[in-house]
Backbone bond lengths (Angstrom), bond angles and torsions (degrees), N, CA, C in turn:
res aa  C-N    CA-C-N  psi(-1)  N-CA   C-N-CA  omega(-1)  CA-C   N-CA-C  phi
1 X - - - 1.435 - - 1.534 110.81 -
2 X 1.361 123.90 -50.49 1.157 121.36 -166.23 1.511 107.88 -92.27
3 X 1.592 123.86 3.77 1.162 131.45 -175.43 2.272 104.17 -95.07
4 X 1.828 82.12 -41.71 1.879 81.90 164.05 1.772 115.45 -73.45
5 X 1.419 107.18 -23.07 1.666 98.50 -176.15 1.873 111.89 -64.80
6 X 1.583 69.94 -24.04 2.328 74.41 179.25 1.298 99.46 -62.76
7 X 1.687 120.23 -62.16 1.462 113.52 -145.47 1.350 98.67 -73.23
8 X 1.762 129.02 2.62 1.360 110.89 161.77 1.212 119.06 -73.82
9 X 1.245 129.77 -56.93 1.615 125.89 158.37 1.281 122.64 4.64
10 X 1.381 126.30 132.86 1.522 146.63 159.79 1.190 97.96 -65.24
11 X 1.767 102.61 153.46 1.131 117.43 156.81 1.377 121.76 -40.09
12 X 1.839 85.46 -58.05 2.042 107.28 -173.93 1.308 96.70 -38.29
13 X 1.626 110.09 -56.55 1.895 106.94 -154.43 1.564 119.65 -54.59
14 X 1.659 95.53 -42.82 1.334 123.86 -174.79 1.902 104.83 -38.84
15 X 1.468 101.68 -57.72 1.278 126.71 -169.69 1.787 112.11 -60.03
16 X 1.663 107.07 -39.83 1.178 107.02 162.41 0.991 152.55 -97.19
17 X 1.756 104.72 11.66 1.214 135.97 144.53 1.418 120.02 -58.14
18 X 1.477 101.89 -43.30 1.520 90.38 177.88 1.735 122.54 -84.97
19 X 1.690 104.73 -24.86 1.302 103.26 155.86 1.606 132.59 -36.84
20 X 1.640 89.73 -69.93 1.785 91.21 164.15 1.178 124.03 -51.21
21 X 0.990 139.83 -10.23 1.998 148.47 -169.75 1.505 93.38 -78.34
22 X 1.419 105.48 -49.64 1.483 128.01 -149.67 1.759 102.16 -71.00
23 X 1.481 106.28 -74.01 1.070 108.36 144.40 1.385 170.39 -14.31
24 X 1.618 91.92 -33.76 1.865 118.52 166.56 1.773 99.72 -93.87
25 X 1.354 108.71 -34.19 1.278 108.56 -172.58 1.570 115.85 -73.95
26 X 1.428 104.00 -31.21 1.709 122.45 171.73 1.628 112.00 -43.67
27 X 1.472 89.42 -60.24 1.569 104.90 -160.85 1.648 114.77 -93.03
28 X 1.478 107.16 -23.54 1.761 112.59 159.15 2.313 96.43 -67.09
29 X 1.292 127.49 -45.11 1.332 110.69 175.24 1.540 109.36 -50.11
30 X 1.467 107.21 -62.35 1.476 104.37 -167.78 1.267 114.64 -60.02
31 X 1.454 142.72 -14.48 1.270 153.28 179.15 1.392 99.61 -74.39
32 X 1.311 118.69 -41.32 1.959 111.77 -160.10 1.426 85.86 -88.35
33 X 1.842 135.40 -31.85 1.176 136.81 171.64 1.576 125.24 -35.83
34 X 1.606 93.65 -51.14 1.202 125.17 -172.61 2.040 106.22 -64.39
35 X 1.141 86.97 -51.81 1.325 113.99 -168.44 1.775 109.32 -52.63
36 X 1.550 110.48 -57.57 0.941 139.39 166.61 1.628 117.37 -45.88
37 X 1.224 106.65 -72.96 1.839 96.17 166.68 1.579 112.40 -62.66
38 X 0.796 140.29 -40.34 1.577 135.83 -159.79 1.807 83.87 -73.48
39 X 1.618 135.62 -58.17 1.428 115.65 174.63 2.078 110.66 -38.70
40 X 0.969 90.39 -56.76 1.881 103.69 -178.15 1.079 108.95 -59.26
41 X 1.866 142.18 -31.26 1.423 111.79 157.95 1.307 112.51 -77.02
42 X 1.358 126.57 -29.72 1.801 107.55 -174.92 1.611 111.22 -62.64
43 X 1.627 128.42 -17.20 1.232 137.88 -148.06 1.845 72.00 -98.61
44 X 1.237 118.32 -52.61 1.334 102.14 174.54 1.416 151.27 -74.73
45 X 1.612 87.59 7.75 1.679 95.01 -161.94 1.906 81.48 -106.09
46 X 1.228 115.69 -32.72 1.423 115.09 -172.21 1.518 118.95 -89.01
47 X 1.723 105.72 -1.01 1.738 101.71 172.49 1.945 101.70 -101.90
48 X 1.407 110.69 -11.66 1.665 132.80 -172.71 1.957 76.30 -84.46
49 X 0.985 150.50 -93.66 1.168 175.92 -123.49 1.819 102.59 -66.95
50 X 1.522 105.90 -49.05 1.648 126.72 157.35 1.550 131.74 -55.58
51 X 1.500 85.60 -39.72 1.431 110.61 -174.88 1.599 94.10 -68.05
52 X 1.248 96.51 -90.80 1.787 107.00 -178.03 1.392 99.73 -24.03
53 X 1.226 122.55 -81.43 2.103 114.01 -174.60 1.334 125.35 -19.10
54 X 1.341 108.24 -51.90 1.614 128.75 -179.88 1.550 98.30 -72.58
55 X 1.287 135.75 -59.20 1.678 129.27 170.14 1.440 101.17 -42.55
56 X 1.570 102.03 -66.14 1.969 86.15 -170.53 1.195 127.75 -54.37
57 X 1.445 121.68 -25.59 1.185 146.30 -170.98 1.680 102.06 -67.34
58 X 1.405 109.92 -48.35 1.560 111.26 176.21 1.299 130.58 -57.95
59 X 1.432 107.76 -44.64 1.719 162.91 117.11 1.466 89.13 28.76
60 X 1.281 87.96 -74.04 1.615 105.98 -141.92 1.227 106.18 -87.97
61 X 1.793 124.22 -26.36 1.500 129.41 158.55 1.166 121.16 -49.14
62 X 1.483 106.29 -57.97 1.585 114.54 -174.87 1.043 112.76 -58.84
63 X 1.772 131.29 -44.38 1.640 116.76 162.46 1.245 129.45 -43.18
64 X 1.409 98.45 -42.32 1.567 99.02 178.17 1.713 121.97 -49.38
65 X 1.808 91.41 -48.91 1.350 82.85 177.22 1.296 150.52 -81.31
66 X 1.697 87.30 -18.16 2.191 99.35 145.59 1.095 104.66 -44.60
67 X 1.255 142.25 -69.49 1.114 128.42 -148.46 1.638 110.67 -88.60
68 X 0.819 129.21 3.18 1.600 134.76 174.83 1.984 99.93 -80.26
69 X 1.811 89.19 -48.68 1.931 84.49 -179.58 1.356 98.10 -88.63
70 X 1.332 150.82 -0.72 1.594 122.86 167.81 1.825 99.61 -68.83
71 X 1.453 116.19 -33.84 1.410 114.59 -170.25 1.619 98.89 -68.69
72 X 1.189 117.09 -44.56 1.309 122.90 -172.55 1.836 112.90 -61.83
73 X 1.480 94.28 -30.37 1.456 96.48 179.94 1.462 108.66 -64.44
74 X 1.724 118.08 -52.35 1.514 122.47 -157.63 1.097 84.90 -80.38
75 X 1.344 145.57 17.46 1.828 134.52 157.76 1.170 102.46 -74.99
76 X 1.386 113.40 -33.36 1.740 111.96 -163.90 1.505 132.18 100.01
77 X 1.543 89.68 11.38 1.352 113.52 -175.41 1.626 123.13 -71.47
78 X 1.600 147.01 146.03 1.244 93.76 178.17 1.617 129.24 -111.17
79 X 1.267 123.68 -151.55 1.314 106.33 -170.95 1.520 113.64 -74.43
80 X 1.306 121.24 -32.15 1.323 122.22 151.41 1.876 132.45 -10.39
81 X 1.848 70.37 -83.44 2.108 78.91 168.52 1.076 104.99 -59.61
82 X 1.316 139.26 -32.71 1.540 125.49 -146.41 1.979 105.18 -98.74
83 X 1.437 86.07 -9.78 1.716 87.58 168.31 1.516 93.09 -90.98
84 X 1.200 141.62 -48.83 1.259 131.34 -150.14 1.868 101.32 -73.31
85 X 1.009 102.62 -21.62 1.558 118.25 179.88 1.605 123.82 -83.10
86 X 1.365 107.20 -18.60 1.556 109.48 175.80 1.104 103.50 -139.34
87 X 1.760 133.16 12.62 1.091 114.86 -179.12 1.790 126.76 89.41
88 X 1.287 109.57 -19.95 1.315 104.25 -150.47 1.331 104.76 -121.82
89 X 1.590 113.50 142.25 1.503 102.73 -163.04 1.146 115.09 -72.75
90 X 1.333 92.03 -157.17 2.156 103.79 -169.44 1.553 117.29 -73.06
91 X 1.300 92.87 -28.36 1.944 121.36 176.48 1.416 83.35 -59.86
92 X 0.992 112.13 -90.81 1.742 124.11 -141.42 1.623 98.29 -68.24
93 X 1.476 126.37 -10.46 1.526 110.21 163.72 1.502 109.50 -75.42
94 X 1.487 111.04 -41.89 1.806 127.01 177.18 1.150 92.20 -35.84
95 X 1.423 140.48 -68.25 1.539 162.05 -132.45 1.710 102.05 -74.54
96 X 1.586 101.85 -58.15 1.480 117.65 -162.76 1.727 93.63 -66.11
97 X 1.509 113.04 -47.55 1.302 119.44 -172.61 1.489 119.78 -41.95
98 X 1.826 99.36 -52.31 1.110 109.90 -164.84 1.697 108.58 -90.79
99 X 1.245 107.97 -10.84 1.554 112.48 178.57 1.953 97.47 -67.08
100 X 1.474 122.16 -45.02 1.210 131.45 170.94 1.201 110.86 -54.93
101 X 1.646 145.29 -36.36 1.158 128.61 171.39 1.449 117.30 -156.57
102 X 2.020 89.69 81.74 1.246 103.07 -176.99 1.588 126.81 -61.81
103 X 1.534 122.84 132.97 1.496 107.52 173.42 2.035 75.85 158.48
């Protein structure tokens, strides 16, 4: 049955059968295409998004701890303790010091 429904078919039809084939197949690719990057920017906007937190997050320690040894400095403490106390070397107390009273 469905082998006589073919040989009724036109050439023409035949031809735009296969157009449409062509066509569904075009736009089902560009769809999984589509599909595919739009997963890959959110995968990128949310590992960019992680990233930054963890930077600010570092960010935001390391200020702290300038500013823990500038307080520690105007105690009179010295740079010694005040590395052994925040971690942070002799540079980066010099730094915090002088960021407090630039000139």
């Amino acid at each position: 049955m469905a082998a006589q429904t073919m040989l009724d078919f036109t050439k023409e039809e035949i031809e735009w059968f296969r157009n449409e084939s062509k066509l569904k197949y075009e736009l089902d690719l560009r769809e999984t295409i589509f599909d595919a990057q739009e997963e890959a920017r959110a995968e990128g906007r949310e590992k960019g998004l992680a990233e930054g937190r963890t930077e600010g997050l570092a960010e935001g320690r390391t200020e702290e701890k300038l500013q823990i040894a500038r307080n520690l400095k105007q105690m009179g403490l010295s740079d010694a303790l005040i590395a052994s106390a925040t971690g942070l070397s002799p540079e980066d107390i010099q730094r915090a010091q002088e960021t407090q009273n630039p000139g």
